[in-house]
MARNUVEX-441919 format. One record per residue: x negated, y, z negated of N, C-alpha, C in turn; residue in one letter. Coordinates in steps of 0.02 Angstrom, whole numbers, plus 50000, padded with zeros to 5 digits. Layout:
BEGIN
XYZXYZXYZA/...
***
This chain:
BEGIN
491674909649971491584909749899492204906649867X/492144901949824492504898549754492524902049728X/492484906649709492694910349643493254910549600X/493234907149539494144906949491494134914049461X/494794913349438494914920349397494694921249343X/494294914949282493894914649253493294918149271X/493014914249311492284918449340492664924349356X/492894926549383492804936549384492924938149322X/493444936249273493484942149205492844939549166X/492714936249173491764932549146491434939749178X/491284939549257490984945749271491074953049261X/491744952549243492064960349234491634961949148X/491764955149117491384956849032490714956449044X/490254954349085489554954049073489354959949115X/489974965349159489204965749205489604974649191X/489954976349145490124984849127490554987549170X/491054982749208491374983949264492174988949216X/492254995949240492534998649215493234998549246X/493244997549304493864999549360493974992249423X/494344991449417494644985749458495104987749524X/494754989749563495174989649625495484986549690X/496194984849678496694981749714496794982649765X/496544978949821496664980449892497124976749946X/497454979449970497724978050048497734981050096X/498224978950159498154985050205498924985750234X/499184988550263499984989750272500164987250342X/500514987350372500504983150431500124985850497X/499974990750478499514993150546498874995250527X/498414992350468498054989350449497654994650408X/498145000650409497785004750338497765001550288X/497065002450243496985001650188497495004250109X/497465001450095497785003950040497595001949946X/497705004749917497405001249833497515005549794X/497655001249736497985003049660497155000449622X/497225004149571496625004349503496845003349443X/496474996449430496684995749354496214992549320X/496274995649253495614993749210495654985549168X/495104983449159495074975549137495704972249101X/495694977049062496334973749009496794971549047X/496994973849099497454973049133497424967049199X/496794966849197496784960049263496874954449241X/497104949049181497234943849173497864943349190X/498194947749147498904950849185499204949049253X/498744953349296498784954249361498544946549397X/498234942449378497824937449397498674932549396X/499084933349340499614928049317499944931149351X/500434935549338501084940749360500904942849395X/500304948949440500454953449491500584957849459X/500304964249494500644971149491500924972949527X/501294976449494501904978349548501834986349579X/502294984949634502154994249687502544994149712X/502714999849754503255003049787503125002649845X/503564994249862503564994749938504054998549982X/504225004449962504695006950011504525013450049X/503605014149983503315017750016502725016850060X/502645011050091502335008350113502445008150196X/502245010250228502435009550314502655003250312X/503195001850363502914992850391503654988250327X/503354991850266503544985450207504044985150188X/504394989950150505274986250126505724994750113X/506384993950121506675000850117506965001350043X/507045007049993507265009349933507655004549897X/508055000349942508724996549917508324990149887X/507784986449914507094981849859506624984549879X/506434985949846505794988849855504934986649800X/505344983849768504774980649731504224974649759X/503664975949766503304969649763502754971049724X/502224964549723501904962249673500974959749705X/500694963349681500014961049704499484956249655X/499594950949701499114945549663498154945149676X/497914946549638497034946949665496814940549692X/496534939849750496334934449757495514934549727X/495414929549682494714929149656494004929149704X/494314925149757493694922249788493504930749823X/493774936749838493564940949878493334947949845X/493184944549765492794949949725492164952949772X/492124962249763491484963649772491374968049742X/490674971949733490514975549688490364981449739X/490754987449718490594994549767490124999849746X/489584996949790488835001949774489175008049765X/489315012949809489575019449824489595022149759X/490195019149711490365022349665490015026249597X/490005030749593489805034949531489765030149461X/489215029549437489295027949365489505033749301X/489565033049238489445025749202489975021149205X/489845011849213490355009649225490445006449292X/490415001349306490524997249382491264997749395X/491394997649472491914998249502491884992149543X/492224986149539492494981949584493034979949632X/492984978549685493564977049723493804969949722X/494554969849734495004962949774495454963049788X/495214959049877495794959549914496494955149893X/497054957749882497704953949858498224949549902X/498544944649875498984942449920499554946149888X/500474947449938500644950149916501434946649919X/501604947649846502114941649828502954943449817X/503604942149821504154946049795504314945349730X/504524946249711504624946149606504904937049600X/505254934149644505324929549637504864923149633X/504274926449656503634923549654503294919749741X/503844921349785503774916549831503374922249883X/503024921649928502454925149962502874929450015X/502644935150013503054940450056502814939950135X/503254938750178503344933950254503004941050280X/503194948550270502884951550301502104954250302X/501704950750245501104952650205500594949650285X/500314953850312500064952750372499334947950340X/499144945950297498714941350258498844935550246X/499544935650244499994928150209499904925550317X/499954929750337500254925750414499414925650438X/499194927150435498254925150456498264918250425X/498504917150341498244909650321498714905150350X/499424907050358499834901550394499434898550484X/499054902650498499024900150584498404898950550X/497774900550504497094895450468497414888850455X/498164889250428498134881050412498244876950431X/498714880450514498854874050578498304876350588X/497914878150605497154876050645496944871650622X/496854869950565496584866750497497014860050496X/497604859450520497914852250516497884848950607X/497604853650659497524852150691496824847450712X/496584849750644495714845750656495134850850650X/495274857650661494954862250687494704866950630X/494134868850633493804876050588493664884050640X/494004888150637493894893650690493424899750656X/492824897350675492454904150654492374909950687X/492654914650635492404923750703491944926350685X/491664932150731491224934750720491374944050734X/491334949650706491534953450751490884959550765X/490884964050823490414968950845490894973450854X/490874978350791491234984850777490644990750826X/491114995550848490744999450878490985006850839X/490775013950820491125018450795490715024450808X/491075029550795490755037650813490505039850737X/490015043750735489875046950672489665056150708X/490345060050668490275066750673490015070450629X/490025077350661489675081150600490255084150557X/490305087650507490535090150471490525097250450X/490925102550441490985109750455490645108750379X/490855116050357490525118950281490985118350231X/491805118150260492275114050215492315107350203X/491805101450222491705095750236492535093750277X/492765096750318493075095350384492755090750431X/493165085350466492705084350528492715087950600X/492245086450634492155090950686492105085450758X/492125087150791492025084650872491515085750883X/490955088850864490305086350870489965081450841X/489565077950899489315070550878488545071250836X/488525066750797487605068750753487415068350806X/487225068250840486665066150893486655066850951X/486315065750993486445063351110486245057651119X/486045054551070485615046851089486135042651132X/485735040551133486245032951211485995027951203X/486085022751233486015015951215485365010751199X/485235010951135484835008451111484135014751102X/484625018551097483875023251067483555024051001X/483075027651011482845026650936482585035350919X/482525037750859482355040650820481585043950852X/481775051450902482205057050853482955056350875X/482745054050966483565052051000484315052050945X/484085045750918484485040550854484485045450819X/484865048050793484935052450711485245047950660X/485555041650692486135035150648485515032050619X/485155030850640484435025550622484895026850531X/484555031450503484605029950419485345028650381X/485785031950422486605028150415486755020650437X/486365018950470486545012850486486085008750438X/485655009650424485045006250373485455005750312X/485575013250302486065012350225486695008650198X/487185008350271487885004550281487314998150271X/486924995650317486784987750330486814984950233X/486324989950203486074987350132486514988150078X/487064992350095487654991650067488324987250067X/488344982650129488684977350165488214971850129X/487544969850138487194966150102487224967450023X/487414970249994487264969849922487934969749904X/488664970049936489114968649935489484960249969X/488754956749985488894950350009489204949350078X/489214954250109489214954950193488434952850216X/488294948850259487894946550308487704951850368X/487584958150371487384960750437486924959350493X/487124958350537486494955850599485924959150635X/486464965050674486034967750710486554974350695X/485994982150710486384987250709485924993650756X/486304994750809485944999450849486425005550860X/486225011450916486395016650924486755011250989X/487295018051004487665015151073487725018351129X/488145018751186487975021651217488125028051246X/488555028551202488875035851209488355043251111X/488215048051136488095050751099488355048151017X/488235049250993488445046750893488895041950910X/488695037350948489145030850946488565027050928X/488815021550873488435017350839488795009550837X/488385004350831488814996950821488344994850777X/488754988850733488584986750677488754979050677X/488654973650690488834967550691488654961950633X/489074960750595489094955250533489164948250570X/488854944350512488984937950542489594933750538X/489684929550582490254926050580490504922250524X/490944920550519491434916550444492094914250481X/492154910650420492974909450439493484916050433X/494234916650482494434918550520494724923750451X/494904922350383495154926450339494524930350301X/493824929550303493424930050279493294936150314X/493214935650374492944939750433493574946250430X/494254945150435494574951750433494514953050349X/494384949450302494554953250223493894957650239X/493194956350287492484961450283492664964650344X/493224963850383493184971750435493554978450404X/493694976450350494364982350319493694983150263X/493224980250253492704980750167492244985250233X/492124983050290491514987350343491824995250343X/492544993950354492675002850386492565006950315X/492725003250264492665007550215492055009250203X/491465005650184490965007450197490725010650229X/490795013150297490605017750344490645023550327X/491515022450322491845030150303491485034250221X/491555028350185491275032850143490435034550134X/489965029350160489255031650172489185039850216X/489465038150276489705045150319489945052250281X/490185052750226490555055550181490005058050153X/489685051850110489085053550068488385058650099X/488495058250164487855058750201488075068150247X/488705068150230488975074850260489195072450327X/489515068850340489685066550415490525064350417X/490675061750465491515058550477491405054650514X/491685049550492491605042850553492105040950575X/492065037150657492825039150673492835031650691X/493365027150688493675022950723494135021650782X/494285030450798494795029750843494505026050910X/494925023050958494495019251033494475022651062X/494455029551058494395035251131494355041751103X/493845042251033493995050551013493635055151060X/493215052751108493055059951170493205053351230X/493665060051266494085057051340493555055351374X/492965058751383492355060151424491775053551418X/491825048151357491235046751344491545038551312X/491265035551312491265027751307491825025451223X/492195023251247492695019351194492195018051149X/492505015651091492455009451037492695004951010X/492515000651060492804990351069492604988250992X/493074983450987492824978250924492784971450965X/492214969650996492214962551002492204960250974X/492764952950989492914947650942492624939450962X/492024936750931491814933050940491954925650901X/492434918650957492564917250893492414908750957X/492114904450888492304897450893492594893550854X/492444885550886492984881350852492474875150826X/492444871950773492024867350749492794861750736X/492394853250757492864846450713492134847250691X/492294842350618491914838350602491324842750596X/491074847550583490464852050578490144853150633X/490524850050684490204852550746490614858450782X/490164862350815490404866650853490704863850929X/491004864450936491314862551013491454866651075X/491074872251067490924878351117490254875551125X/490014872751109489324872151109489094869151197X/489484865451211489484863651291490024869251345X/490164873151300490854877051359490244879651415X/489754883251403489344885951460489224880251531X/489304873451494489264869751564489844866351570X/490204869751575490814865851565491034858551551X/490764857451487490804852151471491234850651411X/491614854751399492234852751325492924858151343X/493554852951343493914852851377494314857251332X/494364854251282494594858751213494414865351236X/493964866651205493604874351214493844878151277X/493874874051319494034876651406494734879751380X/495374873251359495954875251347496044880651292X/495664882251232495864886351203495514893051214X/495024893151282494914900051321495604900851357X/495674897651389496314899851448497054900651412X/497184896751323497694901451305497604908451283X/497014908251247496774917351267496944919651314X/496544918551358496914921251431497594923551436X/497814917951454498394916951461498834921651427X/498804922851355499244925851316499014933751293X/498404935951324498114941951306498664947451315X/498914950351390499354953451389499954953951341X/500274949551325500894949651275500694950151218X/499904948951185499714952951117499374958551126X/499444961351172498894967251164499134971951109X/499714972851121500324978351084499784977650992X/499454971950985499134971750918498514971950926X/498034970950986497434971350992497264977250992X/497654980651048497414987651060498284992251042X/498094994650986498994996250940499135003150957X/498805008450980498885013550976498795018351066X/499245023551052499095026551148498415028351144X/497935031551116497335031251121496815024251155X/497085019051143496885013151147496815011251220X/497205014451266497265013351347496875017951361X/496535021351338496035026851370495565022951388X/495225015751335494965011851368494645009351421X/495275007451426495185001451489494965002151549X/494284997751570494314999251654493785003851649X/493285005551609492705009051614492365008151556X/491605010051563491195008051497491085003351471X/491414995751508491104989751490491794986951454X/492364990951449493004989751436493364985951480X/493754980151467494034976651512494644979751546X/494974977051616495584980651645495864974451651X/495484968351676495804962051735495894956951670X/496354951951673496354944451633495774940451674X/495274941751670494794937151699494274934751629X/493584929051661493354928851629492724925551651X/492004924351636491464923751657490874922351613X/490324919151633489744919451597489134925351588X/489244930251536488844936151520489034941251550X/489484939851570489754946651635490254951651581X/489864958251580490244960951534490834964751561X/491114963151624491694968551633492504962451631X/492214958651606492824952951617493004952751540X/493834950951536494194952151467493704945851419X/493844938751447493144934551404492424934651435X/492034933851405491244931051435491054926551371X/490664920751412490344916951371489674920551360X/489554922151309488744925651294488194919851303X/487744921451334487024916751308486794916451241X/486984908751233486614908151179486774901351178X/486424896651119486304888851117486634887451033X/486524881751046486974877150980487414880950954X/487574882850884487844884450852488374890750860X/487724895950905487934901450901488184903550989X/488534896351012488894897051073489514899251056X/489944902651106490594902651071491124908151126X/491644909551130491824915251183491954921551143X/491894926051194491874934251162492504934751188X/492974941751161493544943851183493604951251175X/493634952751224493054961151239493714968451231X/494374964651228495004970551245494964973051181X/494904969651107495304972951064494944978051047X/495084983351006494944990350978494714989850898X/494444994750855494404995550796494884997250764X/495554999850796496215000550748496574997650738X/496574991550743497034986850735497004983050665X/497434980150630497414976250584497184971950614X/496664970850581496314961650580496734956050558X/496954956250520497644951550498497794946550555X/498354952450566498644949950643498314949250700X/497994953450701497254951050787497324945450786X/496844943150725496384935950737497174931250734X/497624933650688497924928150693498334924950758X/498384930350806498884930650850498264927550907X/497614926950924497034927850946497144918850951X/497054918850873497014910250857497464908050887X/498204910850893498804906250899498814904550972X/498804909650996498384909251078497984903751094X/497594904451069497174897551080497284890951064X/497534890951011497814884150982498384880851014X/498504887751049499314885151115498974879751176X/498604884851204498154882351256497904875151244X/497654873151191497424866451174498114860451162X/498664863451141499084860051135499444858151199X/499334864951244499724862451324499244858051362X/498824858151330498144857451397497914862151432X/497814867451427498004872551503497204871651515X/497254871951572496634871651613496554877751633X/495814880051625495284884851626495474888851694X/495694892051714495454896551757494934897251796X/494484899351856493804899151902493604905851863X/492984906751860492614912351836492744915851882X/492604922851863492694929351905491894930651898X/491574929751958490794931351927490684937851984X/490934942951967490874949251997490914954651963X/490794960851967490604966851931491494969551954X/491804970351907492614970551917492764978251915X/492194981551893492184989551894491964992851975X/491754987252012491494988952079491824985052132X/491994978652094492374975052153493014977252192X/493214973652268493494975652313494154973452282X/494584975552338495504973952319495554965852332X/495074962652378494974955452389494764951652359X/494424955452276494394950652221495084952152172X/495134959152148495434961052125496264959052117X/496604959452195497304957952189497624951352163X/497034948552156497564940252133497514941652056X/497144946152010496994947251940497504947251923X/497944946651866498374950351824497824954351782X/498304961151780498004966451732498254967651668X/497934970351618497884971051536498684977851565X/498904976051497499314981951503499174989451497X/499184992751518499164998251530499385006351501X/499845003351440499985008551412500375007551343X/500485009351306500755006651237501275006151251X/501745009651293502385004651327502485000851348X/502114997751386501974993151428501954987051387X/501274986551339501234983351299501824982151251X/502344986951226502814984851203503314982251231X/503264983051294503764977251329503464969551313X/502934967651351502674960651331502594958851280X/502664961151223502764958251146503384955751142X/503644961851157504504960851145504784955051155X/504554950351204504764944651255504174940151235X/503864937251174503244932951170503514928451133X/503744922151139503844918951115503224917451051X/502674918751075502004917151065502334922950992X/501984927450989502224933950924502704931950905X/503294930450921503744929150887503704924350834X/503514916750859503244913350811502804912950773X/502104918950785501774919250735502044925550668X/502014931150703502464935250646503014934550640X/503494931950670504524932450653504624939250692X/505114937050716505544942150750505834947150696X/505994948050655505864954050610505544958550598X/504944955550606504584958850590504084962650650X/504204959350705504174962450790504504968050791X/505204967250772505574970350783505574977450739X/505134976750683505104982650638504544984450685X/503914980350681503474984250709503474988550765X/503934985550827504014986450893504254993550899X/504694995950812505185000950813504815005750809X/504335006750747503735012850748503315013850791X/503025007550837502715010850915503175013150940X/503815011950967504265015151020504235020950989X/504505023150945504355031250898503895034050910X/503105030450913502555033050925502435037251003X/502545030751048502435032151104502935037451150X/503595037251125504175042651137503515049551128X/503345050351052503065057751017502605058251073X/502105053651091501575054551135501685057651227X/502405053351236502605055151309502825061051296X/503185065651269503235072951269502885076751215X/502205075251216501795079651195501405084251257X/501285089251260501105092551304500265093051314X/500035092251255499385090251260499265085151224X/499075081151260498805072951258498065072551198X/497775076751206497265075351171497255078351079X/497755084051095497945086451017498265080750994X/498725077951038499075069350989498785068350965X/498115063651005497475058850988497025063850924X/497095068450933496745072050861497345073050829X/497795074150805498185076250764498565069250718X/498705064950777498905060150746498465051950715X/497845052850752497515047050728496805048050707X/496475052850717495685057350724495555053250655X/495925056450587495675057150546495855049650502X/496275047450536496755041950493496455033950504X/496215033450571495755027050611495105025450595X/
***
């Protein structure tokens, strides 16, 4: 969407829009937003509003602490949810320092810097993503609970399905909010549900994975339920992956479009810098100790491998023709900032094309069953949020896409994290206490 700042305060006067809400997300990809009424968005459209970044995880300490949120026009939407009389609109912001120049740590500003070397490289990178999530029940204090709506399993349906009408309702609420939904089924673990939007370009796609969770959460809300994002809220029962589905178009063509026969070299190279560089971003794919519960069961990847339709390998090329060819990337989680995923995802790839790196041999084996004679030549996904914070630490790759600053801030609140987690005595009160309700 084009949209100027003309056209929205045009829409804010024609269409009774009472409340204007300002969105971002903080560096570990909570949401966040300020409310302000019309008078005030021309304002905000020129100058920015200003907030307290010092209370912000991630963003700036007491000594500056000021920054400034600019609306970006084009990512107006209109939020069914809300109570009338009076429309409530959203937009997502870029986020600026008083001096006017774009704040280096705004995990939005560094998604469009690696869109625009893609973009001077020749290249259009479209994603796609397949969110997966839990929907619980809710006590009589509207608390959530560890019981799941349902027992259904994979691909069931109704009475199985109890999601059937939550998912109907999210889909038509994503659609009337200008989200594209595709397909939406039950999954395979009890009240596990997936929801898949269609693909866009690479800023489009994370500004609607942060517009999806909200939606969830609050339909779930509406409906007496809790929806969870965490990747492992029962130890016992199947994660929730966010596959990330993404290609590369010159010229309006897609150029995955031959990877299944190996016939585009490009595409080959910017699979194998994926590859290649998965381990040293995981620390952002999969951000949290919950996140290694993962791996290595349920269709969750363990090995750096990769294959055609084979779902236990970190890539698979999916079946499918023209357009909608492209590679999947099966490690990352639902808690991660999208921001940085895709951007760090892209940079990966765009490496690979720049070295040349040549493709790797498929792993065309079931990697959850296979012997130590396929297995030992693998490199494996990291293994633990420490782990993973070692290989960031040392990425040249991260470094140049976010700045070493800002590694280095981030790197500081996981080590904090993962310290609290290694002498916690029960592992699973962490995972509820510290992320249950917050993911």
């Amino acid at each position: 969407m084009n949209t100027t700042a003309n056209e929205v305060l045009q829409f804010i006067e024609e269409n009774n829009v009472k409340f204007i809400r300002l969105g971002f997300c903080d560096l570990f990809g909570i949401q966040k937003n300020i409310s302000i009424i019309p008078d005030e968005l021309p304002e905000a459209f020129e100058h920015g509003i200003s907030f307290d970044a010092s209370a912000i995880r991630g963003f700036r300490d007491v000594i500056k602490s000021d920054l400034l949120l600019f609306p970006d026009p084009a990512t107006l939407t209109v939020l069914p949810w809300r109570p009338g009389p009076g429309r409530v609109v959203h937009l997502y912001c870029d986020i600026k320092n008083p001096d006017g120049f774009a704040f280096t740590h705004d995990s939005r500003y560094l998604l469009k810097k690696v869109v625009e070397r893609c973009e001077r490289m020749g290249y259009v990178c479209k994603i796609g993503a397949e969110c997966e999530f839990y929907l619980f029940k809710a006590d009589e204090n509207g608390e959530p609970t560890e019981i799941t709506m349902d027992k259904g399993g994979y691909f069931d349906i109704s009475p199985l399905d109890k999601g059937e009408d939550i998912r109907r309702e999210i889909c038509l609420c994503l659609e009337e909010m200008g989200i594209s939904p595709e397909t939406s089924h039950h999954e395979r673990a009890p009240g596990q549900n997936e929801i898949d939007f269609k693909y866009s370009d690479a800023l489009t796609c994370a500004d609607n994975m942060l517009i999806f969770k909200s939606v969830v959460k609050n339909i779930a809300a509406r409906n007496g339920l809790f929806a969870s994002f965490m990747p492992k809220p029962l130890l016992h029962a199947a994660g929730s992956g966010l596959h990330v589905n993404i290609s590369l178009s010159k010229n309006g063509l897609n150029i995955f479009k031959n990877a299944a026969c190996g016939h585009s070299d490009i595409a080959e190279s910017f699979i194998a810098g994926v590859l290649a560089k998965t381990p040293e971003i995981t620390l952002f794919l999969n951000p949290l100790c919950n996140s290694y519960e993962r791996f290595g069961s349920f269709e969750a990847p363990k090995y750096v491998s990769w294959s055609h339709q084979n779902r236990s390998q970190l890539v698979r090329i999916p079946a499918a023709i023209g357009e909608r060819v492209r590679m999947e990337l099966r490690s990352p989680d639902p808690s991660i900032n999208p921001y940085l995923t895709f951007a760090l995802i892209m940079a990966a790839g765009l490496e690979g094309i720049e070295t040349k790196l040549a493709l790797p041999p498929a792993v065309d084996a079931d990697l959850y069953a296979a012997d130590e004679s396929i297995t030992k030549s693998l490199a494996l996904l990291p293994n633990s949020l420490v782990r993973a914070i070692e290989l960031a630490k040392n990425s040249n790759l991260v470094k140049a896409v976010i700045g070493e600053e800002l590694l280095l801030r981030y790197i500081a609140f996981k080590k904090e994290e993962a310290a609290v987690f290694a002498s916690a005595e029960d592992k699973a009160a962490f995972y509820r206490e510290r992320y249950f309700r917050m993911i």
